[in-house]
N, C-alpha and C positions, 0 to 999 in steps of 0.2 A: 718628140710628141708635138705636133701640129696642131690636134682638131682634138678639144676637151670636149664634147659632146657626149652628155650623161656618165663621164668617168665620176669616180668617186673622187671628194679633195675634202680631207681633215686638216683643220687647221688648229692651232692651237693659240688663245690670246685673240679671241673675235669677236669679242664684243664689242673693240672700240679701233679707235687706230687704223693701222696697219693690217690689223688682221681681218678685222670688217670690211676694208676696202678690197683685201685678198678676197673675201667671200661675193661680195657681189660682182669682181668682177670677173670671176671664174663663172658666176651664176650665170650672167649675162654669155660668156660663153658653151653656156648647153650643158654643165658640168655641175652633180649632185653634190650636194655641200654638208659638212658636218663639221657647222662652229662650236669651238670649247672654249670654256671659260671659268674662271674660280668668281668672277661680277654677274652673277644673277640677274643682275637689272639688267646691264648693256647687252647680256648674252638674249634676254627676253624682247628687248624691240629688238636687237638684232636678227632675231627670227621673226618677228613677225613683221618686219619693212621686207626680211626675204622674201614671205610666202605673200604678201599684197601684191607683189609682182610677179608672183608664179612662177619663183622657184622652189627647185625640189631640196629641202633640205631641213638636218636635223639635229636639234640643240641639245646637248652633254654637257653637262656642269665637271668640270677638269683641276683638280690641281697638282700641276705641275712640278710639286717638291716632293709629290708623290708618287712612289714608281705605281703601286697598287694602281693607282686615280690614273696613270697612263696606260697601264695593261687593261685598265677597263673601257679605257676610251678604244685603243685597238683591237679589243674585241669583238664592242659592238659595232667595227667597220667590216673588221672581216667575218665576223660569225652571223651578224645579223643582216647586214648588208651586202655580201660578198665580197670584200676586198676592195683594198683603196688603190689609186693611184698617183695619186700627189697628197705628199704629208708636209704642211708647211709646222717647223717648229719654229713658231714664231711668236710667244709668251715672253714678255719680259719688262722687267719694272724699273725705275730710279731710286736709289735707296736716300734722297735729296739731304745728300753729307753736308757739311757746311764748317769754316774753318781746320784749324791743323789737319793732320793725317792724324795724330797720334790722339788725339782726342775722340774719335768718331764711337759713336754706339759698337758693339759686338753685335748687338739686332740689327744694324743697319748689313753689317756684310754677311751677317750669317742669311739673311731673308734676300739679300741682292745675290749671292751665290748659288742659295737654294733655287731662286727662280730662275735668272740666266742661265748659268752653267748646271745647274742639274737638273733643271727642265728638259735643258737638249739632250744631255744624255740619256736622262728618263726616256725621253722619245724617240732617241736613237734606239736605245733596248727594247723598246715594248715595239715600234712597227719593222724595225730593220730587217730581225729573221724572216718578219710573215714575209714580209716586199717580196726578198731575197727568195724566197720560198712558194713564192708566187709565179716566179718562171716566165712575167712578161715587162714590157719595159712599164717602170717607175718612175718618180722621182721624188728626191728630199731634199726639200729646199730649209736652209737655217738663216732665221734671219742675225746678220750681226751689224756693228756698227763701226766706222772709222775709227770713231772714239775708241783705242782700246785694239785695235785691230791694224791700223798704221801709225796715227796719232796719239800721245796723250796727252790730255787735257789735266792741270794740277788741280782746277776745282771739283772731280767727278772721279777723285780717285779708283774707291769703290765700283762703280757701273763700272770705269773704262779698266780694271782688273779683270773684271767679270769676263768682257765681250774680248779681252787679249785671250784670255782663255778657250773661250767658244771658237776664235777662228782659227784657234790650235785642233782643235778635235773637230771642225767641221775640214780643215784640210787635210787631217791625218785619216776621217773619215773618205774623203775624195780619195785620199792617192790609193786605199785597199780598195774599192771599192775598185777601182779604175783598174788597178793590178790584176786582180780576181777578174774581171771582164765582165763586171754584174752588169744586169739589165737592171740595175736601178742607180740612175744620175745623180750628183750630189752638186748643188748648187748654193752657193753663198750669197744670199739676197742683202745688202747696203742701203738702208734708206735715206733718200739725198735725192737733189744734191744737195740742198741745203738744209738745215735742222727741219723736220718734217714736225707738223703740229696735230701733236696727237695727245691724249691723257696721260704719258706718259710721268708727264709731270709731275700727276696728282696720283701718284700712285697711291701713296698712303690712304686714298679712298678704298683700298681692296686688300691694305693690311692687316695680316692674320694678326690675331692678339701675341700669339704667343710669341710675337716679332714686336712687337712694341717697344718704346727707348722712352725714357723718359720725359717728362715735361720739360724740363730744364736741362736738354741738349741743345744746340743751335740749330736757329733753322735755317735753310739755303734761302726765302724770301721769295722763290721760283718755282709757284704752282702751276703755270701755262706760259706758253708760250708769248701770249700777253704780257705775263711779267716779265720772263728772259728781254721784250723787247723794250718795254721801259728800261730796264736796267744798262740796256745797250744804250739808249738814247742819253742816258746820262753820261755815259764818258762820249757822247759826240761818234755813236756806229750806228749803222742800220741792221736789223734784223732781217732778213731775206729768209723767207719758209717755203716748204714745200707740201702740197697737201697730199694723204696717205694714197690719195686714189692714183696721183701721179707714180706711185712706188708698184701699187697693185697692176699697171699696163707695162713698167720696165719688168716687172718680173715675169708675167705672160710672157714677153717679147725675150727674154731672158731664155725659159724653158725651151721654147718653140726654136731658138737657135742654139738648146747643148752646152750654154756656158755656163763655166763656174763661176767667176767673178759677174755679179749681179749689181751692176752699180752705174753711179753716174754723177762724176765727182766735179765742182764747182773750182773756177782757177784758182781761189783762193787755198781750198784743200788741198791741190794736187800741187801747189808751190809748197806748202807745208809739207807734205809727206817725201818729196821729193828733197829738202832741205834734211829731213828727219834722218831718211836713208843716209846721205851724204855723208852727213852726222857722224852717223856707224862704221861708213866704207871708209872713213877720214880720220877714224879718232878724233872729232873733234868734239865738243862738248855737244850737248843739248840743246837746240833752238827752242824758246818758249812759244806757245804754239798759242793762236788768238782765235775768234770766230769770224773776226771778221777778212 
């Protein structure tokens, strides 16, 4: 798919981030947009900085641990709207763990699993038949992260569980998909290269109650990207970011050339992941993996 000119593109997780910068830059591209989101606030200027600049698009409040909350969001693309053609599942949160493994809240993973990993699936089930049953080319783009997907990180257990799992089922998705001969693409979007500075952080701003952990768990002390960077400057590192909007033109540039690997990985990452493999091919132990 070359030219987004008035196709329809659902995105999910668009209020802030990555998914925001998904939508205007698809906008900007000629292409009708339908942001969802469980953040009411971010989802409401996010609509209306879309429509100031005269695009066509339209706000759905989504949550995404919810199949019901996804079958209704793909409804109203294909029943009200006529059918979508780019569904980015791209919803997903930090459950901001902190000390042991063995310690962590059961709300911290049961709310970081619900979101990541059964948001996508959620969203594989509710648009995948319509796509599939739509008869022209598509595409499903999921977004996952290195963290968890080539890498792991010992402080971020949890999330990077999550996202090892997502790029189990967003490959397992690719390879039937590819088999079957479907007109609808599956692309793995990677935000990077570097830690991209998005809300992600501060997830807890859009945590359901009934995910709540107590007062007296630990906190990670890493609400933004801001703080990761001070933290960094204490042991003597630099923080290097990336901003979400630079993620939103590799992923156009991504679709427009048919790849699945949707990424764009910094030296530091690709010696790490490249030591990881080794690792595995070697038997040899585990490399402890840094940011910087």
């Amino acid at each position: 798919m070359q030219d987004f000119k008035d196709k329809l593109v659902v995105i999910t997780g668009a209020a802030s981030g990555v998914g925001r910068s998904l939508a205007f830059a698809m906008a900007d591209a000629g292409a009708r947009v339908v942001v969802a989101d469980i953040d009411d606030a971010g989802l409401a200027e996010t609509t209306a900085a879309l429509e100031a600049k005269g695009a066509v698009s339209y706000a759905r409040r989504c949550d995404v641990t919810s199949q019901a909350s996804v079958d209704a969001l793909a409804a109203f693309a294909f029943d009200e709207l006529g059918g979508a053609h780019l569904v980015f599942a791209n919803a997903g949160i930090a459950a901001g763990e902190a000390g042991p493994l063995w310690s962590y809240a059961q709300s911290d993973w049961n709310w970081c699993f619900e979101v990541n990993l059964w948001g996508v699936v959620h969203t594989i089930n509710a648009f995948m038949p319509r796509l599939t049953d739509q008869g022209e080319e598509a595409h499903f783009v999921i977004t996952g992260s290195g963290n968890g997907a080539f890498i792991v990180y010992p402080d971020q257990p949890v999330y990077t569980a999550t996202k090892a799992a997502v790029q189990a089922v967003t490959e397992a998705l690719y390879l039937q998909t590819a088999a079957q001969q479907s007109p609808v693409k599956v692309h793995a979007l990677f935000p990077g290269p570097y830690i991209v500075d998005t809300g992600i952080f501060d997830s807890d701003r859009v945590r359901p109650e009934r995910f709540a952990k107590s007062a007296d768990m630990p906190d990670s002390g890493i609400h933004s990207a801001d703080d990761m960077r001070r933290m960094m400057e204490e042991y003597g590192m630099e923080l290097k970011t990336t901003h979400p909007d630079e993620v939103a033109q590799m992923a156009l540039e991504g679709i427009r050339g048919d790849q699945f690997w949707i990424m764009s990985l910094n030296p530091g990452s690709e010696s790490q992941i490249k030591a990881r493999m080794d690792s595995i091919l070697t038997r040899k132990n585990p490399p402890i993996p840094s940011l910087g």
